[in-house]
LUMLUMDREN-2810 file (N, C-alpha, C; in Angstrom, 1 decimal):
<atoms>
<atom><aa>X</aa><ch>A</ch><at>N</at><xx>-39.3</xx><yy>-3.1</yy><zz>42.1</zz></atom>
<atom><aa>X</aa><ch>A</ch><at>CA</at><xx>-39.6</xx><yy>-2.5</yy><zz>43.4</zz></atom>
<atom><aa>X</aa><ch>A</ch><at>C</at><xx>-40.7</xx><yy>-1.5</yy><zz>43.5</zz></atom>
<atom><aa>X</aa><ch>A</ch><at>N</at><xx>-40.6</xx><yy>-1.0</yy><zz>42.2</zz></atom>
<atom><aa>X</aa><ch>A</ch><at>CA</at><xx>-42.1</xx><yy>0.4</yy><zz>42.3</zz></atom>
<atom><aa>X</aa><ch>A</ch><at>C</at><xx>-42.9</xx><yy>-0.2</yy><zz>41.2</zz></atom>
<atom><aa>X</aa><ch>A</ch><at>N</at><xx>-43.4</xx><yy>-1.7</yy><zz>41.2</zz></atom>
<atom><aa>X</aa><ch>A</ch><at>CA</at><xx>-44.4</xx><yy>-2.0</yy><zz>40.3</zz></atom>
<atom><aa>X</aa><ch>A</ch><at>C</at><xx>-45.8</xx><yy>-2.0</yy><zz>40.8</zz></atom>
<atom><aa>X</aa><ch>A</ch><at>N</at><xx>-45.9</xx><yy>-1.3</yy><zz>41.6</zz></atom>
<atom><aa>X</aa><ch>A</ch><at>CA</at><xx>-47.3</xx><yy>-1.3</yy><zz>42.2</zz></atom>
<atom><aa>X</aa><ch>A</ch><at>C</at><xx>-47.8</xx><yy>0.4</yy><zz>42.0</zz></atom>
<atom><aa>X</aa><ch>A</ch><at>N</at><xx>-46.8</xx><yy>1.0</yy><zz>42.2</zz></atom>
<atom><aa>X</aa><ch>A</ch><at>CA</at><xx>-46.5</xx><yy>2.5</yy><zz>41.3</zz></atom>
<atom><aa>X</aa><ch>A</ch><at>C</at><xx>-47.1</xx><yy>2.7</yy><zz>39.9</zz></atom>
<atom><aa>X</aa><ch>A</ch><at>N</at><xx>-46.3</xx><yy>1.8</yy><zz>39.5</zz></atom>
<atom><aa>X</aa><ch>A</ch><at>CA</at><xx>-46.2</xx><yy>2.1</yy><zz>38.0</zz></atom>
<atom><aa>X</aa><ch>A</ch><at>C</at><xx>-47.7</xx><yy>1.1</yy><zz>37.3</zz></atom>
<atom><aa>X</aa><ch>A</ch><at>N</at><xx>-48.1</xx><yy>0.3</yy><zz>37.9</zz></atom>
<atom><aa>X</aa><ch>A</ch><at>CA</at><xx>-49.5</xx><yy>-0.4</yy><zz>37.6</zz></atom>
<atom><aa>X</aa><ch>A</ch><at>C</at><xx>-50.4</xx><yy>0.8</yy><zz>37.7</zz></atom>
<atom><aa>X</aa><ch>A</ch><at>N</at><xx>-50.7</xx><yy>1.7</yy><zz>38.9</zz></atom>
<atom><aa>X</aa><ch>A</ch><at>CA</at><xx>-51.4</xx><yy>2.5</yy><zz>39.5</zz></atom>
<atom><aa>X</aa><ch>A</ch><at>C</at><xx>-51.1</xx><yy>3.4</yy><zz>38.4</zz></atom>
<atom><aa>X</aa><ch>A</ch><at>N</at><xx>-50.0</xx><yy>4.1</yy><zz>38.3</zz></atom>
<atom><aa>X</aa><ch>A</ch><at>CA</at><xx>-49.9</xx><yy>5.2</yy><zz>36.5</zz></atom>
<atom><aa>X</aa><ch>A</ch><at>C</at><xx>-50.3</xx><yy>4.3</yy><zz>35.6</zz></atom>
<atom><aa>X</aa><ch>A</ch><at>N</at><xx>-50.3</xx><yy>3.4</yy><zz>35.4</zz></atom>
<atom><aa>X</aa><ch>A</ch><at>CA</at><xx>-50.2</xx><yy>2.8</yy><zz>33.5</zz></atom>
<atom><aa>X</aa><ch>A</ch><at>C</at><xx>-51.9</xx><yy>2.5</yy><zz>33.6</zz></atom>
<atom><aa>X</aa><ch>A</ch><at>N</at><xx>-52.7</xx><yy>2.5</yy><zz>34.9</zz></atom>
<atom><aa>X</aa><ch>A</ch><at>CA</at><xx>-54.2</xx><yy>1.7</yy><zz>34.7</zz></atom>
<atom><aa>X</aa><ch>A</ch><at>C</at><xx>-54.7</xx><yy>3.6</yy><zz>34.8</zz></atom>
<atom><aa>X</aa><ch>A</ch><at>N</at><xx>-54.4</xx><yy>4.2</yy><zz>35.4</zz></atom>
<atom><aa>X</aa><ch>A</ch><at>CA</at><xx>-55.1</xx><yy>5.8</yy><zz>35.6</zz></atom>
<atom><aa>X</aa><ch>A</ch><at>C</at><xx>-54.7</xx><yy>6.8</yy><zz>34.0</zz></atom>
<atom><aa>X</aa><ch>A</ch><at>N</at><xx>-53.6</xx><yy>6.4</yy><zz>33.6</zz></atom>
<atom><aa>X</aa><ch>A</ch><at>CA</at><xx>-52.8</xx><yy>7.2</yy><zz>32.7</zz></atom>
<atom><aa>X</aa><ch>A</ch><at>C</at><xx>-53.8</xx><yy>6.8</yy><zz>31.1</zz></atom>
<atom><aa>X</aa><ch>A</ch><at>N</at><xx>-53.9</xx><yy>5.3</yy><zz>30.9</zz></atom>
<atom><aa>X</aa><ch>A</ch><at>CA</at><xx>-55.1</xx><yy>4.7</yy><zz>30.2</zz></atom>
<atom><aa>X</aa><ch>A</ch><at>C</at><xx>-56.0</xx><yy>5.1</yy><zz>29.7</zz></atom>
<atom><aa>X</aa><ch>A</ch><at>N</at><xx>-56.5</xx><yy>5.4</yy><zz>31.2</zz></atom>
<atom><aa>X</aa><ch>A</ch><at>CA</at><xx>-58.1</xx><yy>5.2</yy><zz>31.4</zz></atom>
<atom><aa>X</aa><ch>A</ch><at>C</at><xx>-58.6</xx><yy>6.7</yy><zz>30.6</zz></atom>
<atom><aa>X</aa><ch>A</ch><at>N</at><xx>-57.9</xx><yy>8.0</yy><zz>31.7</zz></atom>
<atom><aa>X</aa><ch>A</ch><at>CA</at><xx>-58.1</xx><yy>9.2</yy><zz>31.5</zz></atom>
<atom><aa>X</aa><ch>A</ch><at>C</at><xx>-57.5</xx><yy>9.5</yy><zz>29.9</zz></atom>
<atom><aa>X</aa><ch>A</ch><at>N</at><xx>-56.3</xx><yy>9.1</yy><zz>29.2</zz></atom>
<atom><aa>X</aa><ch>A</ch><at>CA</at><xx>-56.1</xx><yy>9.6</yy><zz>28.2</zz></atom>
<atom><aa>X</aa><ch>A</ch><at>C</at><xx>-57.2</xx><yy>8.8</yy><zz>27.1</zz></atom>
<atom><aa>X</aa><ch>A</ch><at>N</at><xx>-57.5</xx><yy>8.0</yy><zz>26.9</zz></atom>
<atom><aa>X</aa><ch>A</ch><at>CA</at><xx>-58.7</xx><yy>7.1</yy><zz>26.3</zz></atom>
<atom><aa>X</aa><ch>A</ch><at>C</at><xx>-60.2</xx><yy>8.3</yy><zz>26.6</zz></atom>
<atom><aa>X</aa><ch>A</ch><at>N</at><xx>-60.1</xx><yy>8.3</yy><zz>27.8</zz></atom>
<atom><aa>X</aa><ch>A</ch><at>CA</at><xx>-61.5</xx><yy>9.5</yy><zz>28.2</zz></atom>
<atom><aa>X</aa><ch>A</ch><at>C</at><xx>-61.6</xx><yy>10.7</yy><zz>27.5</zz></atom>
<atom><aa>X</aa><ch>A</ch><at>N</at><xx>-60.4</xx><yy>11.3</yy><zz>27.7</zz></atom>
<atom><aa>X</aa><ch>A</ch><at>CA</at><xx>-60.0</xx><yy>12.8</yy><zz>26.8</zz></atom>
<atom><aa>X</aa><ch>A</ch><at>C</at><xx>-60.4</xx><yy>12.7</yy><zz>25.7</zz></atom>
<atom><aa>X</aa><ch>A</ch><at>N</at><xx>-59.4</xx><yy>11.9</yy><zz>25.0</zz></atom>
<atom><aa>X</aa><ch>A</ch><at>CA</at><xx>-59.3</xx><yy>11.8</yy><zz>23.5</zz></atom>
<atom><aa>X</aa><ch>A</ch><at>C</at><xx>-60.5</xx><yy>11.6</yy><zz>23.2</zz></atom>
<atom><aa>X</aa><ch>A</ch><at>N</at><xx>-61.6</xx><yy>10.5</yy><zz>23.4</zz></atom>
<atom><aa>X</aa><ch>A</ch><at>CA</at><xx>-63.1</xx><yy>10.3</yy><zz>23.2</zz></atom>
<atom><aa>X</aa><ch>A</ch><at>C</at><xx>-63.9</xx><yy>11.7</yy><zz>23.0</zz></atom>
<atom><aa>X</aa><ch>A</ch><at>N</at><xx>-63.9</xx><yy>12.4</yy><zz>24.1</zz></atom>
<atom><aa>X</aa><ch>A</ch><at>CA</at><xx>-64.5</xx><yy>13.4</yy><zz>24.3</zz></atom>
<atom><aa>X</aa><ch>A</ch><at>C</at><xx>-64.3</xx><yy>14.2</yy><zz>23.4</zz></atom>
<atom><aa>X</aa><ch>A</ch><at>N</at><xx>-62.7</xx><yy>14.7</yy><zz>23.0</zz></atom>
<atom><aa>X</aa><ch>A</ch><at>CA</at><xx>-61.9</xx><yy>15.8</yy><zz>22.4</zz></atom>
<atom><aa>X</aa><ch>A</ch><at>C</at><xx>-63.3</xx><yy>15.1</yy><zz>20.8</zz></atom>
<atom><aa>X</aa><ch>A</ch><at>N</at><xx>-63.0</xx><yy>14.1</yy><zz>20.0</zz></atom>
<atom><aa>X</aa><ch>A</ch><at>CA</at><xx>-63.4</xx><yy>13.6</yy><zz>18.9</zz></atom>
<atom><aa>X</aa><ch>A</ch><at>C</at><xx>-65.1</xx><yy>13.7</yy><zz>19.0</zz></atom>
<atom><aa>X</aa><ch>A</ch><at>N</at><xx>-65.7</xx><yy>13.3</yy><zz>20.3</zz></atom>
<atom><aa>X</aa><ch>A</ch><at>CA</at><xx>-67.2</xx><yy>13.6</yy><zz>20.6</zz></atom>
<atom><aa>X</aa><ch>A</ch><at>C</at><xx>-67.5</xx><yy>15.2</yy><zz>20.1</zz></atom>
<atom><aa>X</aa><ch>A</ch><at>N</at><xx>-65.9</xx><yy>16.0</yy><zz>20.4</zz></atom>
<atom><aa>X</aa><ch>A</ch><at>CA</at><xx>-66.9</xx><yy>17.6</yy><zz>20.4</zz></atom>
<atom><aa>X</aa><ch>A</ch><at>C</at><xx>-66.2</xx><yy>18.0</yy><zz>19.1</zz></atom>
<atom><aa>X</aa><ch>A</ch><at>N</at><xx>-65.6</xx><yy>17.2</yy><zz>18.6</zz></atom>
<atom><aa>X</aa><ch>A</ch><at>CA</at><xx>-65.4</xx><yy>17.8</yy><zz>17.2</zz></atom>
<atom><aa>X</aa><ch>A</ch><at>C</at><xx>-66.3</xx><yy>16.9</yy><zz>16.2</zz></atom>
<atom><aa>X</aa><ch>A</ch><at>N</at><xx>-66.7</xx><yy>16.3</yy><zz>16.7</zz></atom>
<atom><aa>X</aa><ch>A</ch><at>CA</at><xx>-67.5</xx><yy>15.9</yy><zz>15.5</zz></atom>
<atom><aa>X</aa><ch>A</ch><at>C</at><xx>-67.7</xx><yy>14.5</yy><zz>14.2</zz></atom>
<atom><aa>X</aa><ch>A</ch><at>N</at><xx>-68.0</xx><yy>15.3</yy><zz>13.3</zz></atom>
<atom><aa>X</aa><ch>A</ch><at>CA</at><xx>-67.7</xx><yy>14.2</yy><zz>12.2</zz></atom>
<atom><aa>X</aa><ch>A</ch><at>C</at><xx>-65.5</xx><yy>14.5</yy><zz>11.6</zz></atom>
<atom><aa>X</aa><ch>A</ch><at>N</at><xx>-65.4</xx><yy>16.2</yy><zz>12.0</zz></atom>
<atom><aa>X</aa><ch>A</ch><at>CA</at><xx>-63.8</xx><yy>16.1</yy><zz>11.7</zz></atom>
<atom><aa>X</aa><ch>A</ch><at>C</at><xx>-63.4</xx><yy>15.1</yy><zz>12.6</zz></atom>
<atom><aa>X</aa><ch>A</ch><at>N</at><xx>-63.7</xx><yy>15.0</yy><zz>13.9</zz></atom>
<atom><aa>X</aa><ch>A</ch><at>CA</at><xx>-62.8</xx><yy>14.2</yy><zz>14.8</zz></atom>
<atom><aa>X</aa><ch>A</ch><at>C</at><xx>-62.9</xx><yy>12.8</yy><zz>14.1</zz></atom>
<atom><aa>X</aa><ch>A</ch><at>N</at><xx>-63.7</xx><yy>12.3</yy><zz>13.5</zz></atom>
<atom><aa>X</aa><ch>A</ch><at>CA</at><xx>-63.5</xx><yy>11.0</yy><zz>12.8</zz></atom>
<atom><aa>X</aa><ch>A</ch><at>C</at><xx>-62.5</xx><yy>10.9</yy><zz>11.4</zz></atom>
<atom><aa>X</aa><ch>A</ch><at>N</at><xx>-62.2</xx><yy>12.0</yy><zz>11.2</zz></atom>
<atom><aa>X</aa><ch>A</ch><at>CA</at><xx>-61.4</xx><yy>12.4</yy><zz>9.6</zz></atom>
<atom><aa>X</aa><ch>A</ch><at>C</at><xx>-60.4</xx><yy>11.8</yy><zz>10.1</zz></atom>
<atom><aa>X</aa><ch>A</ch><at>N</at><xx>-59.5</xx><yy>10.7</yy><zz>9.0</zz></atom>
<atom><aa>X</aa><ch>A</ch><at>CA</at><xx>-58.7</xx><yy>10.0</yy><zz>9.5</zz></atom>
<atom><aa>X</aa><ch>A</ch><at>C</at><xx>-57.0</xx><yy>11.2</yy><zz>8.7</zz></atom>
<atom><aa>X</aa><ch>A</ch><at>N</at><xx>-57.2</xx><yy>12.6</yy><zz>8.3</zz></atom>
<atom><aa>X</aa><ch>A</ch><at>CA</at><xx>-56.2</xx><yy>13.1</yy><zz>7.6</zz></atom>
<atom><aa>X</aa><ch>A</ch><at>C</at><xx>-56.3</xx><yy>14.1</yy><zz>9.0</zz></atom>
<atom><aa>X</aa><ch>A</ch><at>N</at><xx>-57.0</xx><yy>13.6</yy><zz>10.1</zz></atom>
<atom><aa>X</aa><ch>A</ch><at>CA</at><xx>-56.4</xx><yy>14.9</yy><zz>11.7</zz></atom>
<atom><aa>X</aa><ch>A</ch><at>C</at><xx>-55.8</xx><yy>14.1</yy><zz>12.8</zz></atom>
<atom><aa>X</aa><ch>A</ch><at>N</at><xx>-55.6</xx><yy>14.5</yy><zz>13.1</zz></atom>
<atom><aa>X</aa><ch>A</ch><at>CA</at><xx>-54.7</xx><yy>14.2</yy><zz>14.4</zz></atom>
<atom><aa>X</aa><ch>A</ch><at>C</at><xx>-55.3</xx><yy>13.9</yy><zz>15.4</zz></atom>
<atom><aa>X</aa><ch>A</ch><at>N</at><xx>-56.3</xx><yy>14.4</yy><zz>15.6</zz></atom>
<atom><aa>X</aa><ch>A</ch><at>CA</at><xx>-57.0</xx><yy>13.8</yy><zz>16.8</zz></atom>
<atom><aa>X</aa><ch>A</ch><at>C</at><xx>-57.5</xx><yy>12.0</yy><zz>16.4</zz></atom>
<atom><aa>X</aa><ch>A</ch><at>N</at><xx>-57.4</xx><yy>11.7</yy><zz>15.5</zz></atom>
<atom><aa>X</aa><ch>A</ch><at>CA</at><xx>-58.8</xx><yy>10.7</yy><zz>15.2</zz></atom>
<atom><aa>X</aa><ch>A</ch><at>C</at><xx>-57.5</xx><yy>10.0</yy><zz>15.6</zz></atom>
<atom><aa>X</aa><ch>A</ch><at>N</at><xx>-55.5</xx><yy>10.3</yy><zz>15.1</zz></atom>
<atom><aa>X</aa><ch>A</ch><at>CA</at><xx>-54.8</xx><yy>9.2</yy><zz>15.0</zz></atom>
<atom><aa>X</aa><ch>A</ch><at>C</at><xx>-54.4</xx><yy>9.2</yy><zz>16.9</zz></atom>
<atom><aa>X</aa><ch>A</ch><at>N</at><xx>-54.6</xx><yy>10.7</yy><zz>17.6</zz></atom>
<atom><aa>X</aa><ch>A</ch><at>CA</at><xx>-54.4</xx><yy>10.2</yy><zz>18.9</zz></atom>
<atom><aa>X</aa><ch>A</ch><at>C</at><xx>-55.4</xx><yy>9.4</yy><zz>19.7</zz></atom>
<atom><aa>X</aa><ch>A</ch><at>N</at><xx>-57.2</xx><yy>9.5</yy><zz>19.8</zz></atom>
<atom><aa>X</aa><ch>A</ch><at>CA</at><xx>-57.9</xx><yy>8.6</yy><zz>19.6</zz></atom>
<atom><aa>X</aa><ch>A</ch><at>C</at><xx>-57.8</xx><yy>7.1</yy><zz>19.9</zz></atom>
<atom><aa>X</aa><ch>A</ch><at>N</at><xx>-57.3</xx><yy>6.8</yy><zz>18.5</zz></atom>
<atom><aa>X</aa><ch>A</ch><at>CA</at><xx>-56.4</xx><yy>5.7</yy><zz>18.2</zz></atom>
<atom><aa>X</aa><ch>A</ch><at>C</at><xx>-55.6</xx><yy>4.8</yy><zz>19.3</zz></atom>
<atom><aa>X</aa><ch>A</ch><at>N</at><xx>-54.4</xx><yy>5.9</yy><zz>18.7</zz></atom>
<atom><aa>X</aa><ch>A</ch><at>CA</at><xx>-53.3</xx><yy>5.3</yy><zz>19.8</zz></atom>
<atom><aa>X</aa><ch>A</ch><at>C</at><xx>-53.8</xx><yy>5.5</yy><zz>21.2</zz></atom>
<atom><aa>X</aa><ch>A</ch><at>N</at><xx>-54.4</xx><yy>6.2</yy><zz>21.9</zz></atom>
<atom><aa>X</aa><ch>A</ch><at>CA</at><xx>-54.9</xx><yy>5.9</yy><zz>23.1</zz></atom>
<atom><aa>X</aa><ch>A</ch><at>C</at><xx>-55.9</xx><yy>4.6</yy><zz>23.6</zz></atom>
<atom><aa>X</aa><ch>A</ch><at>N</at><xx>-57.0</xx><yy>4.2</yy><zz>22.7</zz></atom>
<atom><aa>X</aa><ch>A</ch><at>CA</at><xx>-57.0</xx><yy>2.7</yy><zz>22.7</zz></atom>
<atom><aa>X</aa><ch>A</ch><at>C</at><xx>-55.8</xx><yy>1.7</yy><zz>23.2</zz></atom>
<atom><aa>X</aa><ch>A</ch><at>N</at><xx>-55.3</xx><yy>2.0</yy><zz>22.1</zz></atom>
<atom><aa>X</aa><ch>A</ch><at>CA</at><xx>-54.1</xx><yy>0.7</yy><zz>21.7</zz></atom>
<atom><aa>X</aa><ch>A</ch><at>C</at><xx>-53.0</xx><yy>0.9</yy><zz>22.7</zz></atom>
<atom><aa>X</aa><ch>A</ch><at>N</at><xx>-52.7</xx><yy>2.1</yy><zz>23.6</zz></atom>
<atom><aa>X</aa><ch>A</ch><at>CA</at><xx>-52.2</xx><yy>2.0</yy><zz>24.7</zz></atom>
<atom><aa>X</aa><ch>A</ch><at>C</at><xx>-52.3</xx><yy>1.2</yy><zz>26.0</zz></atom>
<atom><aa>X</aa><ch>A</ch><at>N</at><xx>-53.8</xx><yy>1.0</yy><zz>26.0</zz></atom>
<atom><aa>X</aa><ch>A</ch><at>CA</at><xx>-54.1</xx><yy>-0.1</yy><zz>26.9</zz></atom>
<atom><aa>X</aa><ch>A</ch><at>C</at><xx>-53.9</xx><yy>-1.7</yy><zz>26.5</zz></atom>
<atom><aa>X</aa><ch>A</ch><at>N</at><xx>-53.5</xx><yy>-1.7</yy><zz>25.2</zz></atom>
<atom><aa>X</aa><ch>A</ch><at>CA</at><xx>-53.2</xx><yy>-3.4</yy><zz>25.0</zz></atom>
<atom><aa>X</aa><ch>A</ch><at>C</at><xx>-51.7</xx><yy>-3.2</yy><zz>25.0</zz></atom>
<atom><aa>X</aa><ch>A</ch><at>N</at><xx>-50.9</xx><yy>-2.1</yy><zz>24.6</zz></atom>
<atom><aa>X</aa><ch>A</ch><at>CA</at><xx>-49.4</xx><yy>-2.4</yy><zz>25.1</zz></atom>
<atom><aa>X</aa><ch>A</ch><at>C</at><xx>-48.7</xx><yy>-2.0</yy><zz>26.4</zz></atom>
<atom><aa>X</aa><ch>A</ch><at>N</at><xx>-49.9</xx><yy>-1.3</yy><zz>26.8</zz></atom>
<atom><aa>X</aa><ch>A</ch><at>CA</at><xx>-49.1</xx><yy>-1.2</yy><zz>28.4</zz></atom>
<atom><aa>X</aa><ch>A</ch><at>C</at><xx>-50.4</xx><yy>-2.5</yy><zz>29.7</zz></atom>
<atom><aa>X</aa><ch>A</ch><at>N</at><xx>-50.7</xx><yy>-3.2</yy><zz>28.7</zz></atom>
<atom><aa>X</aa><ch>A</ch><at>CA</at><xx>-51.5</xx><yy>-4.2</yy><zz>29.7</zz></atom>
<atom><aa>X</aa><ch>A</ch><at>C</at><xx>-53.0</xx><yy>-3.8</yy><zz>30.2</zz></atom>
<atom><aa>X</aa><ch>A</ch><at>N</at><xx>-53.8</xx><yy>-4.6</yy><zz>30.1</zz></atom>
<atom><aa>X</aa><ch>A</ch><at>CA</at><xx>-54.8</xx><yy>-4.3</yy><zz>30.2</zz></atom>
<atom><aa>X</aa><ch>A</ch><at>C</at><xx>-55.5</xx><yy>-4.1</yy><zz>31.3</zz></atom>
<atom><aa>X</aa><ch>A</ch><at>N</at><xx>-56.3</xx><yy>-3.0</yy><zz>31.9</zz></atom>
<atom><aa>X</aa><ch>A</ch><at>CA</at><xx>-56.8</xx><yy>-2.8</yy><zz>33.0</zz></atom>
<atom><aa>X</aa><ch>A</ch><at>C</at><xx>-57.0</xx><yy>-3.5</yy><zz>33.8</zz></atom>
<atom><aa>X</aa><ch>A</ch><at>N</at><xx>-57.8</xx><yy>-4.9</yy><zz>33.9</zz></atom>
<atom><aa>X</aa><ch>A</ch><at>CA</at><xx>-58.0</xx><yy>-5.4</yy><zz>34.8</zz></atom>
<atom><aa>X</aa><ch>A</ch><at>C</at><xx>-56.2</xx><yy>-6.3</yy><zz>35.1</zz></atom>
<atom><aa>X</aa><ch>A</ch><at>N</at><xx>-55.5</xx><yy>-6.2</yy><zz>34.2</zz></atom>
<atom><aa>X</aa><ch>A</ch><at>CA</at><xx>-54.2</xx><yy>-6.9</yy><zz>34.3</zz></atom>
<atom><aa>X</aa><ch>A</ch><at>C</at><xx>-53.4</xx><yy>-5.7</yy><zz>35.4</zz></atom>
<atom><aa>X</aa><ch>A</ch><at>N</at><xx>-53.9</xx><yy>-4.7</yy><zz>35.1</zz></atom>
<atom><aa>X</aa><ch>A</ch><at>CA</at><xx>-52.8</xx><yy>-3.7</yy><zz>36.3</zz></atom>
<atom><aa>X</aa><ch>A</ch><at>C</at><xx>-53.6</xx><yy>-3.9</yy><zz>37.7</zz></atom>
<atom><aa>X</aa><ch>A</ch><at>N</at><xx>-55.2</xx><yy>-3.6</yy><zz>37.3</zz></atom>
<atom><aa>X</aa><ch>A</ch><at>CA</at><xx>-55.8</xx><yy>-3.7</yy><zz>39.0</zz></atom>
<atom><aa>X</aa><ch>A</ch><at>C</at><xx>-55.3</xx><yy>-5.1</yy><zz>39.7</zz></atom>
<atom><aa>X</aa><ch>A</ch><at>N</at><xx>-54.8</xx><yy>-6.4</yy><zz>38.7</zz></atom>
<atom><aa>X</aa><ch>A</ch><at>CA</at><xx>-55.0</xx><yy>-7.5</yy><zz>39.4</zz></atom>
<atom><aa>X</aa><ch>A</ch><at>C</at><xx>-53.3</xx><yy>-7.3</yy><zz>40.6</zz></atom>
<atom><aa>X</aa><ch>A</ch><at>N</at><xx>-52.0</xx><yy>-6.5</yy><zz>39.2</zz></atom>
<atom><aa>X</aa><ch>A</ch><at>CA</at><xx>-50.6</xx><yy>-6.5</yy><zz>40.4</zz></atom>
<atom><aa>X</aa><ch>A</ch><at>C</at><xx>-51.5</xx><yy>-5.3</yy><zz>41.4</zz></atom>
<atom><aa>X</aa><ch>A</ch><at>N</at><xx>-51.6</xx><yy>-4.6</yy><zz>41.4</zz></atom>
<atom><aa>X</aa><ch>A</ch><at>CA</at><xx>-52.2</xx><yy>-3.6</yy><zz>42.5</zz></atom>
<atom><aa>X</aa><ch>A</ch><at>C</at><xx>-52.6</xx><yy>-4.3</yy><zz>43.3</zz></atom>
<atom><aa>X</aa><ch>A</ch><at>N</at><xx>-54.0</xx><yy>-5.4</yy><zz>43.5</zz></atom>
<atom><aa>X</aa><ch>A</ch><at>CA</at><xx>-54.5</xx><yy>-6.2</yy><zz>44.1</zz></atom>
<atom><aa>X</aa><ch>A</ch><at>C</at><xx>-53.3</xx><yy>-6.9</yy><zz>45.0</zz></atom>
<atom><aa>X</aa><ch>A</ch><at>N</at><xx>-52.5</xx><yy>-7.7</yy><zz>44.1</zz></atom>
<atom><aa>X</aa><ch>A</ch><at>CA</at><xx>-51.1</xx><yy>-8.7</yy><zz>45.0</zz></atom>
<atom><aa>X</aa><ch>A</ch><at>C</at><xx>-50.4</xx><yy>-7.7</yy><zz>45.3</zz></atom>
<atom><aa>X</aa><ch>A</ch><at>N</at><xx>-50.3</xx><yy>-6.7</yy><zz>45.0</zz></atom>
<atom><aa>X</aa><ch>A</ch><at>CA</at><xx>-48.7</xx><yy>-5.8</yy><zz>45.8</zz></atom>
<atom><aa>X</aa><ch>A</ch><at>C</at><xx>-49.7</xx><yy>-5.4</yy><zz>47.0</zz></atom>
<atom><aa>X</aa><ch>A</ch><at>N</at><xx>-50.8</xx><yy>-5.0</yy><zz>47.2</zz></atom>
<atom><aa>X</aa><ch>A</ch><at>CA</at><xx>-51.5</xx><yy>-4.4</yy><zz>48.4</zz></atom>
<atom><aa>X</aa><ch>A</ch><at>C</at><xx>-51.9</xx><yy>-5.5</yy><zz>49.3</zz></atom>
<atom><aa>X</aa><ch>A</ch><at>N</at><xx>-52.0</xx><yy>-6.4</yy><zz>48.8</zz></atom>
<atom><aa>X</aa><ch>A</ch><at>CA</at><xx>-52.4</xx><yy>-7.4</yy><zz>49.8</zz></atom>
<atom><aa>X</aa><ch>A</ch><at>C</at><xx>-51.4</xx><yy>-8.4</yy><zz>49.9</zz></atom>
<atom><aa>X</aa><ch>A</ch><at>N</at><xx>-50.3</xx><yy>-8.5</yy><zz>49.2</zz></atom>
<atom><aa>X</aa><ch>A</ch><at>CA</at><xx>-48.8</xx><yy>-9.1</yy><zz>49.9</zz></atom>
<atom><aa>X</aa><ch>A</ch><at>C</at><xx>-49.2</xx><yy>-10.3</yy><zz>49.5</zz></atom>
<atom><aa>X</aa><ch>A</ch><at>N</at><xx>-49.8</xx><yy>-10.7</yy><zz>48.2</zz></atom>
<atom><aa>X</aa><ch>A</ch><at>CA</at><xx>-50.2</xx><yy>-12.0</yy><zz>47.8</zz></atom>
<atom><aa>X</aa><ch>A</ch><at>C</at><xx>-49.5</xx><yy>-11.9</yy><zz>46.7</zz></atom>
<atom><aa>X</aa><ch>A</ch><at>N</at><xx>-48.6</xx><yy>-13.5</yy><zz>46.2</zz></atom>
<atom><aa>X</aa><ch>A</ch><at>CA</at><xx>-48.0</xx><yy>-14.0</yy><zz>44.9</zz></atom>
<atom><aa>X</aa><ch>A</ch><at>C</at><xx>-49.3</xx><yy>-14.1</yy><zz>43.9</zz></atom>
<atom><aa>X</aa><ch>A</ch><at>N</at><xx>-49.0</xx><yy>-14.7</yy><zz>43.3</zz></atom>
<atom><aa>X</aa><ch>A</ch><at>CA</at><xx>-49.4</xx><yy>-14.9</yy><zz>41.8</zz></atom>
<atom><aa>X</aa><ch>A</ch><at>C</at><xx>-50.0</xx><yy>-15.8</yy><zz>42.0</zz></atom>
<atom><aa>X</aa><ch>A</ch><at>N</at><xx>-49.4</xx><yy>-17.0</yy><zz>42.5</zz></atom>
<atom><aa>X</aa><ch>A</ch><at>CA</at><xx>-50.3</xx><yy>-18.3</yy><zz>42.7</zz></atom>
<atom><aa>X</aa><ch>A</ch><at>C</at><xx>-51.4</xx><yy>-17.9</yy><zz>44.2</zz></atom>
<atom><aa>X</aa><ch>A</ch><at>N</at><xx>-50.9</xx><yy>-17.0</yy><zz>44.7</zz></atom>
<atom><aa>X</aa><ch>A</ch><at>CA</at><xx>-52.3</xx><yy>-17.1</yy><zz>45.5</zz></atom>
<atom><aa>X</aa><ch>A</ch><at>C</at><xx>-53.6</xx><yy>-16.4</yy><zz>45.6</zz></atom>
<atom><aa>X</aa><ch>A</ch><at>N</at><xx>-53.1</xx><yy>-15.5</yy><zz>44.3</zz></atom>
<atom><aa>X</aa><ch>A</ch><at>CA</at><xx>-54.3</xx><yy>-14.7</yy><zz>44.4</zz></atom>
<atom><aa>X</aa><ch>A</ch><at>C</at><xx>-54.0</xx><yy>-14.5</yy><zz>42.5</zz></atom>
<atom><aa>X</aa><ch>A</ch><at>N</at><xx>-55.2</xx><yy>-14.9</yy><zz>42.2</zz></atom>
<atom><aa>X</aa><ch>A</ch><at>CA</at><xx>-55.5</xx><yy>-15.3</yy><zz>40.4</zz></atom>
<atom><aa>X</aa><ch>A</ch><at>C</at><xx>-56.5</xx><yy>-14.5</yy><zz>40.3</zz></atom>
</atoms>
């Protein structure tokens, strides 16, 4: 019922924690690459968030059908 919700969190939630974490590692440096810190492993896992919570254009696409009241087969 609230998957047009929860697409709209999982594609914003992604995007910005993937952006942070970049940055965070951009201002730290060569440590933010050290793989014995914690940033490098949150980094990481923020990528790989977007292949287990589905891939961006995979959330814009239900967004797209829940907003425009189109199935699957009619809108690809």
């Amino acid at each position: 019922p609230n998957s047009k919700e929860a697409s709209i969190a999982k594609a914003k939630a992604g995007r910005v924690g993937n952006e942070i974490t970049l940055k965070c590692v951009e201002l730290a440096a060569s440590v933010g690459y050290n793989e014995d810190e914690l940033l490098e492993k949150w980094a990481r896992d923020s990528k790989i968030l977007d292949i287990f919570e589905g891939t961006q254009q995979i959330q814009q696409l239900i967004i797209a059908r829940r907003e425009l009241g189109k199935s699957s087969s009619e809108l690809k």
